[in-house]
ZAMARGU-4260 file (C-alpha; in steps of 0.2 Angstrom, whole numbers, plus 5000, padded with zeros to 4 digits):
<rodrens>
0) 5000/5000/5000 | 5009/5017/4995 | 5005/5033/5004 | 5006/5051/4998 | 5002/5068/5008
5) 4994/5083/5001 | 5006/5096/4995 | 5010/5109/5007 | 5002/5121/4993 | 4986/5111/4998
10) 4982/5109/4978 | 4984/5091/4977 | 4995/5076/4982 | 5012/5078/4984 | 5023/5072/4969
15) 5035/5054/4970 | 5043/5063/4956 | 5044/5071/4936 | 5031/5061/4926 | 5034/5057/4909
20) 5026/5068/4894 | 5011/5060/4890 | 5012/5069/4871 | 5027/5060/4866 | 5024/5042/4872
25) 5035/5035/4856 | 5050/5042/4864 | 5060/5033/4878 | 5063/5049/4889 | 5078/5050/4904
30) 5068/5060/4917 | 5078/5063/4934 | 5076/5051/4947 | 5061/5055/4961 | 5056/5046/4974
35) 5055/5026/4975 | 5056/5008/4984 | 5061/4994/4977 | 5054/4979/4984 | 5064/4964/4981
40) 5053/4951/4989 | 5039/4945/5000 | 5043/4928/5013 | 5033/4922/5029 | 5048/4913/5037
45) 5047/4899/5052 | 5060/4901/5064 | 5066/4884/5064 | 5082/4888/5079 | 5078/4881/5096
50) 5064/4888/5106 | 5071/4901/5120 | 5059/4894/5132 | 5067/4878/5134 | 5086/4876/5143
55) 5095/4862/5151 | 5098/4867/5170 | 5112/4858/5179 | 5108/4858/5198 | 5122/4853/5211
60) 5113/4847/5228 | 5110/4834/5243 | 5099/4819/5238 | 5089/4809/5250 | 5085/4811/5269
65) 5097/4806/5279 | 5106/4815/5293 | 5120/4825/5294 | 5125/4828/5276 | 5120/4846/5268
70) 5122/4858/5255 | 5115/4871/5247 | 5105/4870/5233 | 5115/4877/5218 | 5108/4877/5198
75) 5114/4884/5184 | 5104/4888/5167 | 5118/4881/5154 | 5106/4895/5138 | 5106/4876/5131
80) 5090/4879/5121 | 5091/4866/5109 | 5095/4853/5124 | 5109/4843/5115 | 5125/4843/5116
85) 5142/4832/5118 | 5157/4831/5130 | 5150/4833/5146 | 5156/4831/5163 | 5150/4830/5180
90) 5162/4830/5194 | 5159/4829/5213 | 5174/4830/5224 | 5173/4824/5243 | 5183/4823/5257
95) 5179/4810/5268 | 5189/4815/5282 | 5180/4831/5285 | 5167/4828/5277 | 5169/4841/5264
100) 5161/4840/5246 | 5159/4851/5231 | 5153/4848/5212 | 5155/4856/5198 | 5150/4851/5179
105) 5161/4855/5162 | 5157/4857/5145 | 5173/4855/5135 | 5178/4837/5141 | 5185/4847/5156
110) 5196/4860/5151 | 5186/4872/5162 | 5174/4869/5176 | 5158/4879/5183 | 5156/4877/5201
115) 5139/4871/5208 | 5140/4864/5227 | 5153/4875/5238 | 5147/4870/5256 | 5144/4852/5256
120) 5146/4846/5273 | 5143/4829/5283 | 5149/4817/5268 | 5161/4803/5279 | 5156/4787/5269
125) 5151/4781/5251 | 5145/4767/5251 | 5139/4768/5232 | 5139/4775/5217 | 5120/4782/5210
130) 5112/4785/5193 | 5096/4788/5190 | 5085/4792/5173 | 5069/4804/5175 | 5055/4810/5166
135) 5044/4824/5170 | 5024/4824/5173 | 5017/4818/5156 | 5034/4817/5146 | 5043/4803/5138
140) 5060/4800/5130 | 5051/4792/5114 | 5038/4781/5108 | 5033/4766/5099 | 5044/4769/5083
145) 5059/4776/5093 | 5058/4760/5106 | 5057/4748/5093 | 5066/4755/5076 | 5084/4753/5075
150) 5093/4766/5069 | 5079/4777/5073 | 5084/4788/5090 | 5071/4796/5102 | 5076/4804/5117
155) 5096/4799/5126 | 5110/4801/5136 | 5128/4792/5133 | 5141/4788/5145 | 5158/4786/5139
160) 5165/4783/5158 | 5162/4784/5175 | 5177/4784/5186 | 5180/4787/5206 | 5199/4790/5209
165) 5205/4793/5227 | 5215/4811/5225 | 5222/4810/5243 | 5241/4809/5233 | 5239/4823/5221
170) 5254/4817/5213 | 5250/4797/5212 | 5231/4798/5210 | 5223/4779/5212 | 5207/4774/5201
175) 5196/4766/5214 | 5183/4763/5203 | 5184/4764/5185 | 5170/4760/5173 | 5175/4762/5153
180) 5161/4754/5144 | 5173/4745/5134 | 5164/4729/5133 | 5159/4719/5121 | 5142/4728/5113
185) 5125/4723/5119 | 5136/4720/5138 | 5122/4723/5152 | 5129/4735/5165 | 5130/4723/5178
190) 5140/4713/5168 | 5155/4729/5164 | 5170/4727/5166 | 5177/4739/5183 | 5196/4740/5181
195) 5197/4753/5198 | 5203/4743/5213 | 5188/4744/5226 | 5176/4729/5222 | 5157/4729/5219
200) 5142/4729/5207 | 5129/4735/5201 | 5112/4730/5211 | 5102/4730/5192 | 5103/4726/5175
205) 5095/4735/5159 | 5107/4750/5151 | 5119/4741/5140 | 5137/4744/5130 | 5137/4751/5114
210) 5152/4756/5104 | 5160/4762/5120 | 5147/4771/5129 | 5133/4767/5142 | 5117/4769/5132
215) 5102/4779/5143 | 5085/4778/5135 | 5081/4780/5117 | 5097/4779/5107 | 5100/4771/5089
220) 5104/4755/5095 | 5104/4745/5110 | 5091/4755/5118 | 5086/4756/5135 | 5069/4761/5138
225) 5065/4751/5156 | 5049/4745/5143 | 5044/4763/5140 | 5047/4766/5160 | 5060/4778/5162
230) 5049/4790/5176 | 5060/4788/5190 | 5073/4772/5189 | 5086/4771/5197 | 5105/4759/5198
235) 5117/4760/5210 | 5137/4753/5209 | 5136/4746/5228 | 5154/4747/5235 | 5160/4728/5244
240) 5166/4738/5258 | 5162/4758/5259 | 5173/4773/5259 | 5177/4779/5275 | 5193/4790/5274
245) 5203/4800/5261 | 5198/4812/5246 | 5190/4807/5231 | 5185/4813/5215 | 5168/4807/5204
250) 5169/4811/5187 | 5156/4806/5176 | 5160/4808/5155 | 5145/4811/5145 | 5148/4810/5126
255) 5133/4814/5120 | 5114/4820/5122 | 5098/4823/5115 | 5084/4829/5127 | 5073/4841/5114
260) 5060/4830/5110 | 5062/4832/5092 | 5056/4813/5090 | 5037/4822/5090 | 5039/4835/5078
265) 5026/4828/5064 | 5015/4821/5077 | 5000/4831/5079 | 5002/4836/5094 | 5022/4840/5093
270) 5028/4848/5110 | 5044/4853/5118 | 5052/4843/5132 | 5045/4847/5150 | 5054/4849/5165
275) 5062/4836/5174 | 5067/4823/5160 | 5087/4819/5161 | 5100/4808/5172 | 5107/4812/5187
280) 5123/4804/5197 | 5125/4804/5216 | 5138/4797/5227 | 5130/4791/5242 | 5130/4785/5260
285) 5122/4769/5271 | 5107/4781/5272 | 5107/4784/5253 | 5110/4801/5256 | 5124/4813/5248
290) 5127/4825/5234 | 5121/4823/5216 | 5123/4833/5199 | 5107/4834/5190 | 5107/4837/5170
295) 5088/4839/5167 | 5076/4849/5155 | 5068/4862/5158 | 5053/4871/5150 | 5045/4889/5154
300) 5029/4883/5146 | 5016/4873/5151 | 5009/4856/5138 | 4994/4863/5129 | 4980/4856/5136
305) 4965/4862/5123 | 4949/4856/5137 | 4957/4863/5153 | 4955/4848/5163 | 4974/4846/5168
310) 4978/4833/5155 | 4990/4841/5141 | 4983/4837/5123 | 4997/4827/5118 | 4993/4812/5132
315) 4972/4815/5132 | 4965/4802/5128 | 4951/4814/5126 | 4959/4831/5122 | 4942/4840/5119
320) 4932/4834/5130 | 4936/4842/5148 | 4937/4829/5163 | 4926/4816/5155 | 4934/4801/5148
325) 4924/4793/5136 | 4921/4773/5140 | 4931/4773/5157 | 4922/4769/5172 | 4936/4770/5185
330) 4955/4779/5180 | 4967/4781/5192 | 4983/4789/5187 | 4992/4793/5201 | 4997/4809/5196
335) 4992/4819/5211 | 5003/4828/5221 | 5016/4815/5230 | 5009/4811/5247 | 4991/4811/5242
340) 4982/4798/5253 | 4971/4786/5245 | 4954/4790/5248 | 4959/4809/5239 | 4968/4800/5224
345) 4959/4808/5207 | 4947/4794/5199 | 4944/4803/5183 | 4932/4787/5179 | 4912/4792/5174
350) 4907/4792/5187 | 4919/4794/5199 | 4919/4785/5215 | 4932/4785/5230 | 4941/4769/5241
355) 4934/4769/5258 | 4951/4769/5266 | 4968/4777/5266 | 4985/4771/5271 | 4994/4770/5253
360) 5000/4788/5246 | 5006/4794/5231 | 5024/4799/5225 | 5031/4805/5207 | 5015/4795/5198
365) 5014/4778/5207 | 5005/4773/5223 | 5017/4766/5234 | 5013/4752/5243 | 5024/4747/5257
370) 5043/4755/5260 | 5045/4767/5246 | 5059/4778/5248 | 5048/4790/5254 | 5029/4793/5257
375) 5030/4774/5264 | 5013/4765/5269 | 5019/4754/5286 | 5001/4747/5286 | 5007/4731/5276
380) 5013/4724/5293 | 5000/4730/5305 | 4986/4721/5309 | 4980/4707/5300 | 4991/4699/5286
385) 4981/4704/5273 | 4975/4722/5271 | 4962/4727/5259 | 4958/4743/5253 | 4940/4743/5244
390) 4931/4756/5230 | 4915/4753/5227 | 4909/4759/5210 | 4894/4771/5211 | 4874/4764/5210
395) 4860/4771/5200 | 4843/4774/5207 | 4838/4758/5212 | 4854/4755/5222 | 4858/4743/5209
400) 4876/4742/5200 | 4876/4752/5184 | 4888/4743/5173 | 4883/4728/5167 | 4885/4727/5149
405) 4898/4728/5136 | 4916/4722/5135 | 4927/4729/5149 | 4945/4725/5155 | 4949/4730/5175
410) 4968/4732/5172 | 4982/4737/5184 | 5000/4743/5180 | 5013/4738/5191 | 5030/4751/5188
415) 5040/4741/5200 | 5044/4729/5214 | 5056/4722/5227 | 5050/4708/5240 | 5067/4702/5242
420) 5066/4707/5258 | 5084/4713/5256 | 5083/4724/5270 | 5086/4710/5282 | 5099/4701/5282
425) 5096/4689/5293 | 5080/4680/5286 | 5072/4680/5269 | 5056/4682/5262 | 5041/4669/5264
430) 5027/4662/5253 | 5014/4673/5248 | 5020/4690/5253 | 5015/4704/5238 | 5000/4714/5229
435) 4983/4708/5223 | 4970/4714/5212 | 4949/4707/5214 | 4936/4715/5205 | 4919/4707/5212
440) 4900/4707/5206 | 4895/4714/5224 | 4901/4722/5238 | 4900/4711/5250 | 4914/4700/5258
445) 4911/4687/5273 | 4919/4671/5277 | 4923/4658/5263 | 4917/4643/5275 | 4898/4652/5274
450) 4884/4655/5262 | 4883/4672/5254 | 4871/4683/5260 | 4875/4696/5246 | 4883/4693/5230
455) 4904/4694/5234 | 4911/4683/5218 | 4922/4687/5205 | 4941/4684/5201 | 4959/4690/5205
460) 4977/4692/5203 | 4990/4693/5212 | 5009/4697/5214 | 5015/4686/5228 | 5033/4679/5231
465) 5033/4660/5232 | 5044/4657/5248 | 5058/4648/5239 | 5070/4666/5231 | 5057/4667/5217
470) 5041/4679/5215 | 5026/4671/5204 | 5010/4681/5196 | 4994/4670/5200 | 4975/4671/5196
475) 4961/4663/5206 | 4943/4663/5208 | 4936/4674/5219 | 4923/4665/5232 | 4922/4652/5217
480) 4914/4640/5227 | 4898/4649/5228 | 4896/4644/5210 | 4890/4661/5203 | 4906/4668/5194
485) 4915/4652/5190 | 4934/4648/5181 | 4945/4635/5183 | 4958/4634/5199 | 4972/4646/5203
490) 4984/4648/5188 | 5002/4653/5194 | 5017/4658/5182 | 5034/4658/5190 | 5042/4675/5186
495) 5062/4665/5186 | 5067/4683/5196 | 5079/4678/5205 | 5082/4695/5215 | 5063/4696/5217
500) 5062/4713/5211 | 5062/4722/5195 | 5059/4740/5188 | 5052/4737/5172 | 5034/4736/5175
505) 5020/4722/5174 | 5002/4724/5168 | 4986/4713/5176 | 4971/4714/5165 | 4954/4705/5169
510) 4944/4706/5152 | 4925/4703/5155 | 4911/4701/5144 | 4895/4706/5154 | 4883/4701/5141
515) 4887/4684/5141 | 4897/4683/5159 | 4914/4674/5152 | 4929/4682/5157 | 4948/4678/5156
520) 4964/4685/5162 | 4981/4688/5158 | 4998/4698/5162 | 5011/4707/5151 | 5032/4709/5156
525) 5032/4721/5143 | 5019/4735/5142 | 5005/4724/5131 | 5019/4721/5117 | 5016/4701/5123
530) 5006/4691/5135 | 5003/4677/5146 | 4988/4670/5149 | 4981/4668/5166 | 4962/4660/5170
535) 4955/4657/5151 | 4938/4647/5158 | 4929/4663/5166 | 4909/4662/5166 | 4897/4669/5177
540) 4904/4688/5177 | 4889/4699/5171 | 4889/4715/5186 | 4906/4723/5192 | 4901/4731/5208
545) 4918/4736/5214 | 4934/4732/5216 | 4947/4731/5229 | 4967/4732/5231 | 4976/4721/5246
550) 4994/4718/5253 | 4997/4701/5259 | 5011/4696/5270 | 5013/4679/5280 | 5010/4680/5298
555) 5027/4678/5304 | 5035/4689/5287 | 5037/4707/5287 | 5039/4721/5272 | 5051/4734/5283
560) 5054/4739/5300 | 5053/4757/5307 | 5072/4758/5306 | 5069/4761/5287 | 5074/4778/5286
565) 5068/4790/5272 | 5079/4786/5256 | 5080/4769/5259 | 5066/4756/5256 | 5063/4739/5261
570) 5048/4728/5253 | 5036/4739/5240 | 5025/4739/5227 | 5024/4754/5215 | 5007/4755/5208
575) 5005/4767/5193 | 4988/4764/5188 | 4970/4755/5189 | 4959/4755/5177 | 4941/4750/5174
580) 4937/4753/5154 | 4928/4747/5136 | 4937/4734/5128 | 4948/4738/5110 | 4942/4724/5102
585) 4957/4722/5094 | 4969/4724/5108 | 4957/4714/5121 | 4950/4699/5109 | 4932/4698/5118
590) 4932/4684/5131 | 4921/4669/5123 | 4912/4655/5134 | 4919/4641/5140 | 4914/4625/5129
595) 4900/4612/5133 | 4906/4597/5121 | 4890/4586/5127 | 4879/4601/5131 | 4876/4594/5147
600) 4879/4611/5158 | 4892/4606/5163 | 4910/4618/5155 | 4924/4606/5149 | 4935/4612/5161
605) 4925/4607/5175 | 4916/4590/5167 | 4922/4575/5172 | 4915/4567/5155 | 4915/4580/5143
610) 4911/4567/5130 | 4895/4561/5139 | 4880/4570/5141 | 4871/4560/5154 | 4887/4562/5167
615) 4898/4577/5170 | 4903/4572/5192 | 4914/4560/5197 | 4916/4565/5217 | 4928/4549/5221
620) 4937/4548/5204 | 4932/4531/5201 | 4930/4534/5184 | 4911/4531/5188 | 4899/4545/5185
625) 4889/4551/5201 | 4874/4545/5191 | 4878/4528/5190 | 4888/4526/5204 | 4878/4519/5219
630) 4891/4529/5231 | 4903/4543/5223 | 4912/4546/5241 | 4919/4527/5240 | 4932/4526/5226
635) 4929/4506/5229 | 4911/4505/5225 | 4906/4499/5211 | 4923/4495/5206 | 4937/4492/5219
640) 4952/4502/5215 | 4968/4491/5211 | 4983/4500/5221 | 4992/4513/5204 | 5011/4506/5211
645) 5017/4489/5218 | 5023/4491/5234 | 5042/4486/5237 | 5048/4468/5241 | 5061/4465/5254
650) 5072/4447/5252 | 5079/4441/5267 | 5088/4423/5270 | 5092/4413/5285 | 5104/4399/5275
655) 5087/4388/5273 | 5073/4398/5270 | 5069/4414/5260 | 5056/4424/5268 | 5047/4441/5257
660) 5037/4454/5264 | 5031/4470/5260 | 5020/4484/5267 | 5001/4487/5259 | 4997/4477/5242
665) 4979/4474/5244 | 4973/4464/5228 | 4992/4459/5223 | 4996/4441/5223 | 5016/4435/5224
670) 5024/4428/5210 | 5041/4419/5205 | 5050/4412/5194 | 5066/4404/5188 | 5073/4412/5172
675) 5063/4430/5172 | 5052/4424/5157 | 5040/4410/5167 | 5032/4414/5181 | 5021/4405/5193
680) 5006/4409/5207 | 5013/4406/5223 | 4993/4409/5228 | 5000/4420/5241 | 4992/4437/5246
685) 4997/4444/5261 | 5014/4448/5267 | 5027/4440/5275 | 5028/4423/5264 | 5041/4411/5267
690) 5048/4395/5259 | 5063/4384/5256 | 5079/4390/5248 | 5080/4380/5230 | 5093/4388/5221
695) 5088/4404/5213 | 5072/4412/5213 | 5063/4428/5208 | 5050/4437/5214 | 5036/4450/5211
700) 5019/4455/5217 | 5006/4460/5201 | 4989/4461/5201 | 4988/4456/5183
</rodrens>
């Protein structure tokens, strides 16, 4: 648009310029130049640099909650906006004697350092070496494609070394711990090589070797995704025997990083990284308590979140549909603020209800159940063994339960575990302590031994240890003998966990047809991507009423002791979701009925004759149907049962006589024979039997 005044005569416009003569328009004129722009073009750019509201902040501080160790919190905004970068290095320096520390970070492989911690104070032991992978409130270091793709990086963080030398000689420095990830690739971190001279290992697998470097979370190859669990998991290098004197230097060499979430950048809802997602690395005390150097991300905006109802767009399941989640009757998430109880947790289900009880609180997305590092539940070993913790699901006018048709699964995530029981060293876990899940067609409860008075069946599954160094998933009937909801026995699956504990997560799901009442159930090791199937025989199932949640413990067991100080942890359960939904037919195949070969009533499973219609009990497994058989509490009647096994002969000789006997044998008769091919009835029945010594003589007892 061009703009011209009036002339300060007030005739007309102001002139740009001489305009040509319009009488001699053949002629190509030279008039003076006037007034002009050229405009050479016209763009809408993107800025395509990194976004200014996004850094990497390294923080120097004191991790856990033990006494005596302090320091002031210290972190430093590296201007890092595209949160990438290579040759990094994290020092803490600590002199055990005073108990001195100080850290400090380097981003040119250590040619010069900025300070972080100046006043560390009450460091006098190391007993291990920490580091830990975090993820903010509804981030991730990938997805699908990133976790499964080769060649194909999300989110990551590579370690070229961590070393602990003792400095205590300035001039003849000794490598206590030294950790090069020169091992072969594909080498697990609990498998690396140390080459320092204080012994010790790490406490877990998962990262591995790659090329030279510890690989953290979404790399090219040889991910490590902790099964698309990297919220908060930690590994420690725990020291044979601690540190107790001398000063020593940590140096941890990062070779490279990629933190900016640039994975998401065609997805429709592409974001930033939050805050909070990186490593950290600590050296710590007994108590779990000493400094640490934090690289995370940080972000001075917050996740879209198009419906306002405090779930960003880029995790809502329902991004425009304010706090209602379509086909969820019950979703908890744990994301409350870390100590929530219980009873306040958010159930973002339709409608919502609320357990009855508290005890179990929340911390960084997970209920805890049992001694967590912090916000521990002590409840698991007070009272009675087993501690429930109910929700009932909301009733409609009538007081009746409102769902009752459709598919739904009732699943539950598990983010981590340890029932080692590790804490004590002087006993070890028994059978049966750990978490279970029961979703039920009533409220009710009551004693097993007693009639119902109000429906109380449904099904479970549990996380328990076994009582011999191993933990085991099971599934059972719940109240099964009632004969409402009805399955086959308990199903167990020995997990081969040897440590009884793992970080990278289990899934319970109970997949129920309430049109037809079949249900079945299964668990996944790996976030859904494979499952094992559990009870596959469900009927019966056509009201969820409620649900409940329980620890379980034996009598004489214990999951901590009230010397667990905050930091540490003895038994837990991390819970980091519970679910009540509709199916995805196609990730949930709808649970079918069980089979009726003879169309008797009577499922396979459960009919002793599947083949015959008129028969389907057999109380004495006689092999006799209880139809036809005149007593089915007397496996002898009609038939009598021959003994399944001979009992054992004993030979004995007095220089005359052979005498054999044996213990048992009803309906076995005594034979012999000469050459092992012919043998004779000795008529003989009961035991001892003795004859003349004739040269030699075999003999058996067969009820042929």
């Amino acid at each position: 648009n061009t703009k011209t005044p009036n002339n300060t005569a007030g005739t007309g416009f102001a002139i740009w310029g001489n305009p040509d003569d319009e009488n001699t328009t053949e002629v190509d004129e030279e008039t003076p130049v006037g007034d002009y722009i050229k405009v050479d073009y016209i763009r809408i750019l993107n800025d395509t640099g990194p976004d200014t509201n996004n850094d990497l902040v390294i923080t120097g501080q004191n991790f856990g909650s033990g006494e005596g160790v302090s320091a002031t919190s210290v972190p430093v905004s590296t201007g890092n906006f595209a949160q990438t970068g290579e040759n990094l290095r994290l020092k803490i320096d600590a002199d055990l004697d005073s108990g001195a520390f100080t850290s400090s970070f380097s981003t040119d492989s250590g040619l010069t350092w900025t300070s972080l911690v100046t006043d560390g104070a009450g460091l006098t032991e190391i007993a291990n070496i920490m580091f830990g992978a975090k993820t903010g409130s509804d981030d991730a270091w990938g997805n699908t494609e990133t976790s499964s793709t080769q060649g194909t990086a999300g989110d990551f963080v590579r370690v070229e070394s961590i070393t602990l030398t003792d400095v205590s000689d300035t001039n003849n420095p000794s490598e206590l711990v030294n950790i090069g990830f020169e091992d072969e690739n594909g080498t697990n971190i609990k498998n690396s090589l140390n080459s320092g001279t204080a012994t010790g290992a790490w406490n877990f697998g998962g990262p591995q070797a790659h090329n030279g470097t510890l690989n953290i979370g979404h790399t090219q190859y040889f991910k490590w995704t902790n099964s698309g669990n990297l919220v908060s998991v930690f590994r420690k290098f725990v020291l044979d025997s601690a540190l107790t004197s001398g000063q020593v230097s940590l140096v941890v060499d990062i070779k490279d990083y990629d933190l900016s979430r640039s994975w998401d950048n065609a997805d429709s809802y592409n974001v930033n990284s939050g805050s909070g997602k990186g490593v950290q690395f600590a050296l710590l005390n007994s108590t779990q308590t000493g400094p640490v150097i934090n690289l995370f991300t940080e972000s001075a905006v917050d996740f879209p979140d198009s419906d306002g109802d405090g779930i960003p767009d880029h995790v809502d399941d329902e991004p425009n549909s304010g706090d209602v989640f379509e086909g969820y009757y019950m979703r908890y998430d744990f994301s409350d603020d870390s100590g929530t109880a219980l009873t306040d947790a958010v159930n973002l289900g339709v409608p919502p209800s609320a357990f009855t009880s508290g005890g179990p609180q929340t911390s960084n997305g997970n209920l805890n159940i049992g001694y967590t590092e912090n916000w521990k539940w002590s409840g698991v070993d007070t009272g009675n063994a087993a501690v429930f913790r109910t929700n009932i699901l909301p009733k409609n006018n009538e007081g009746n339960a409102q769902l009752t048709s459709g598919v739904v699964v009732y699943e539950m995530v598990i983010d981590s575990y340890d029932l080692s029981k590790s804490w004590d060293p002087n006993s070890e876990s028994e059978a049966e302590k750990g978490i279970r899940m029961i979703i039920k067609n009533g409220d009710a409860g009551g004693n097993p031994n007693n009639p119902p008075t109000a429906p109380r069946q449904g099904t479970a599954i549990q996380l328990y240890t076994t009582g011999d160094g191993d933990v085991q998933v099971q599934a059972q009937p719940w109240y099964g003998t009632d004969g409402v909801v009805k399955s086959e026995d308990t199903v167990s699956y020995v997990l081969g966990e040897s440590d009884m504990a793992d970080d990278q997560g289990l899934t319970f799901q109970v997949v129920i047809n309430l049109d037809t009442g079949a249900f079945y159930s299964r668990f996944s090791q790996d976030g859904g991507a494979n499952w094992n199937d559990l009870i596959q025989y469900g009927s019966g199932f056509t009201t969820i009423s409620s649900i409940q949640i329980a620890s379980k413990r034996a009598g004489t067991d214990a999951w901590g002791s009230v010397s667990i100080e905050g930091g540490s942890t003895g038994d837990f359960v991390k819970i980091d979701s519970i679910h009540i939904r509709d199916a995805d037919s196609l990730a949930e195949p709808t649970p079918q009925m069980p089979p009726d070969s003879d169309g008797d009533g009577a499922f396979d499973y459960e009919d002793a004759f599947p083949a015959d219609p008129n028969e389907s009990v057999d109380a004495d497994e006689d092999g006799v149907g209880a139809n036809s058989d005149p007593d089915d509490s007397d496996p002898n009647n009609p038939n009598s049962q021959a003994p399944a096994e001979a009992p054992a002969l004993t030979i004995t000789t007095d220089g005359s006589n052979v005498t054999v006997s044996w213990e048992g044998g009803d309906g076995f008769n005594l034979q012999s024979s000469g050459d092992l091919s012919t043998w004779s009835d000795t008529s003989v029945t009961t035991s001892p039997h003795t004859e003349a010594l004739e040269g030699g003589k075999f003999f058996k007892l067969t009820n042929e």
